[in-house]
N, C-alpha and C positions, 0 to 999 in steps of 0.2 A: 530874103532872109532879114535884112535890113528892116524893111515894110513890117515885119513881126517883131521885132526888137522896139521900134517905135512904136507900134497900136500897143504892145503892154503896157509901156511909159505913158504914151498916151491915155489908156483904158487908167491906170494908177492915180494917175494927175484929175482924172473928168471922178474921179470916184467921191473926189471930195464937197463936187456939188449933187445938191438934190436932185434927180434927173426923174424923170419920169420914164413910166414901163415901155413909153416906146424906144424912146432913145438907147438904152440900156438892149432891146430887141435892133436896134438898128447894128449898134457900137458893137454887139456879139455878133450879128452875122458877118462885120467887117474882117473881125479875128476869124471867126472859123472860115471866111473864104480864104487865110494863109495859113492856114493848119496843117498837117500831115496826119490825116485821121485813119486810124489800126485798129482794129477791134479786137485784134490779136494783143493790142500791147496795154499791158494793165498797171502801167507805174503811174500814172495819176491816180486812178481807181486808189491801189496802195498808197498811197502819199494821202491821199482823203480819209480811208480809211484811218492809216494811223492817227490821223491829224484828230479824229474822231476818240479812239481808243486813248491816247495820251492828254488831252482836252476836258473831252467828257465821261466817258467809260470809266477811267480811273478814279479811282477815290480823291486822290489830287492830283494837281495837275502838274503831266510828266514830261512836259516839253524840250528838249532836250537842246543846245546851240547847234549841236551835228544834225538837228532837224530842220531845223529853222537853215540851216547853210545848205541839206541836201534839194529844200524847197527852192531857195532865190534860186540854187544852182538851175535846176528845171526849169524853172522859168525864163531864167536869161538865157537858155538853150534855144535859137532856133529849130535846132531836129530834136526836141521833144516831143513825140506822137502824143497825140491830142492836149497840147497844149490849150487850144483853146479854151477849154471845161478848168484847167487851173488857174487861167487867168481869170475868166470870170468867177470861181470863187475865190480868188485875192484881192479883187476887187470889189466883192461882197464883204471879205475880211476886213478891208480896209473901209471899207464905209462905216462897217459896224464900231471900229476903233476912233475912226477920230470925230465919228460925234458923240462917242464916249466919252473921249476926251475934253471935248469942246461943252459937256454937259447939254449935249442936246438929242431929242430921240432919232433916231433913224429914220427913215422916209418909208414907211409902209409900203408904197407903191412900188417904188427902186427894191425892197426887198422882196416882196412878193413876184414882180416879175420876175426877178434875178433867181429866182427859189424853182420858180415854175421853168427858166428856160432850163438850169442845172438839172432838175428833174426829166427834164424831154430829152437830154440829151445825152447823159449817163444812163438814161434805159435803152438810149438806141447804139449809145455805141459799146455800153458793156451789156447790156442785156438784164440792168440791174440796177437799183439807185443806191446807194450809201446812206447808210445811217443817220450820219451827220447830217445831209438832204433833210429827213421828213423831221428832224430837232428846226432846224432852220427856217424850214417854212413854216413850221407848228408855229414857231415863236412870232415867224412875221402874221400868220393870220391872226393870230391873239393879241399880238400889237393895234393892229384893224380893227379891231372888233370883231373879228367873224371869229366865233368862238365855236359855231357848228362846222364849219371847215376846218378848222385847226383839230376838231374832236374828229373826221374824218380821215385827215394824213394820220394823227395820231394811232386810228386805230388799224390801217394800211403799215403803217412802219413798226407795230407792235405785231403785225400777223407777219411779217421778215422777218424781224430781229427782238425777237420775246424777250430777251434775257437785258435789252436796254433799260440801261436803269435811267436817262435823260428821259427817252420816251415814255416809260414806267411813271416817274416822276412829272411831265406835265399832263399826263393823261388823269392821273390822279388830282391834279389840281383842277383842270376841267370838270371833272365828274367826281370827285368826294370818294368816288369807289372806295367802300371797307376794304375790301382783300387785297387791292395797290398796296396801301399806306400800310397795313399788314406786313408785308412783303418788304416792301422800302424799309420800314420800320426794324423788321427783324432780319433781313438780311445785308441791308444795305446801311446802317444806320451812321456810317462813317463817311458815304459819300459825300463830300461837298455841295452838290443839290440838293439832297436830304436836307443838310444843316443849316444849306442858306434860306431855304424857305422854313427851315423851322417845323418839318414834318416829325411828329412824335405819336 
């Protein structure tokens, strides 16, 4: 139990340096060998999800303290079932934040593995990837440069989750699509996405 309570601290702390996709494949298989993996049990799944809906979905952002306190709580929980998959997007979260901070860009490669293993491993243990997943990696292959992979997951996470206005909205910046911006435009014209890129 112990050995999971330090690889989080541990994984939290290593998030701050650039790591490359293998390290970041090594560092995850170390958590998921202390895992308690349930396919049956869906409260990371849910916690992503909303983390998704309150984040991006919404018009603005609905993040609440009682979320932000249900999340550490899971985490700092040993018998979390499939903690592993939260920890490594906390530690995606957390990269993405302190070279926010720090005004520096993110490490493409630390994102993109991180994006790909999250993806391999929420299809295998829910049977299903999360939203928030193909926003994520969209953005890390557009970061890259791979602007024909990013248009890929794009249009993979649009044929799951149509009614995504995040998805909707970088799919449209990729590809100009009329009927997107259409769409953004007149139904969504208050989203925060919409307005930070200035879609009209």
């Amino acid at each position: 139990m112990k050995k999971l309570i330090l690889a989080f601290f541990f994984c939290i702390s290593l998030s701050t340096f650039a790591q490359s996709g293998a390290q970041v494949k090594d560092l995850f298989q170390k958590i998921k060998e202390q895992a308690k993996i349930d396919k049956n049990d869906r409260a990371v799944y849910e916690v992503l999800d909303e983390f998704y809906n309150k984040n991006l979905q919404a018009e603005n952002d609905e993040m609440t303290p009682e979320m932000v306190q249900r999340i550490e709580k899971m985490a700092s929980d040993p018998n979390t079932k499939n903690l592993h998959i939260l920890m490594l997007f906390l530690m995606y979260q957390q990269h993405i934040s302190r070279t926010s901070m720090a005004g520096k860009a993110p490490d493409t490669e630390f994102q993109i593995e991180t994006m790909n293993i999250l993806e391999n491993e929420t299809r295998e243990v829910y049977g299903k990837v999360p939203a928030i997943i193909y926003i994520y990696k969209a953005e890390s292959l557009d970061a890259a440069g791979k602007k024909n992979e990013a248009k890929l997951v794009l249009d993979q996470g649009l044929k799951e989750y149509p009614d995504s206005v995040p998805l909707k909205v970088y799919r449209y910046l990729n590809t100009k699509d009329e009927a997107l911006k259409n769409d953004l435009v007149k139904n969504h014209p208050n989203h925060w996405m919409v307005q930070q890129f200035g879609i009209k």
